[in-house]
N, C-alpha and C positions, 0 to 999 in steps of 0.2 A: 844520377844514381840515387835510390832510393836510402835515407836513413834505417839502422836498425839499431833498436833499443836494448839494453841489454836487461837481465833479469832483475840487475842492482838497481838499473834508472829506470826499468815499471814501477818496482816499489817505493821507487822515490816520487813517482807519479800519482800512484797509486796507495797509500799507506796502509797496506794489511801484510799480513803472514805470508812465508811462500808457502805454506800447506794452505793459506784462502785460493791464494791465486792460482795455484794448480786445482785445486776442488773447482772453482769457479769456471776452469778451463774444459775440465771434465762434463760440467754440467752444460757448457753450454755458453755459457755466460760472461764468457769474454773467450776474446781470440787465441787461438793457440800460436803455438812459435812454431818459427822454422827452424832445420838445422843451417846451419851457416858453416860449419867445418865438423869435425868429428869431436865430441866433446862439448860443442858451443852451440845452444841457439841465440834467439833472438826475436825481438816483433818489431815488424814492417814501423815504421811513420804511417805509412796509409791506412791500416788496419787498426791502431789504436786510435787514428783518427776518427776513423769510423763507426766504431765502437763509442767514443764519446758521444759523437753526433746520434746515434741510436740510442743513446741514453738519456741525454737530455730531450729528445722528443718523446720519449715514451713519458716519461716526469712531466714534461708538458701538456702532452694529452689527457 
């Protein structure tokens, strides 16, 4: 069963705003969440996985 991150421990990953991280979601530019129950989302392990891995290869490039 897949991990799911919650909005508190993105930001603890990730150290910006929740208004960056939703603009950033908006824009494209990082993954959206899913719902997980009514009230709650969440993002995948695979998807922020993946999101890194696209990051640092474009940085790279």
């Amino acid at each position: 069963m897949e991990k799911f991150y919650s909005k508190k421990e993105v930001l603890k990953l990730f150290p910006v705003s929740s208004v960056t991280l939703w603009r950033e979601i908006r824009r494209g530019n990082f993954p959206p969440s899913v719902r997980i129950s009514v009230g709650r989302v969440g993002w995948t392990e695979s998807a922020i996985s993946k999101w890194q891995r696209d990051k640092c290869a474009k940085t790279a490039a």
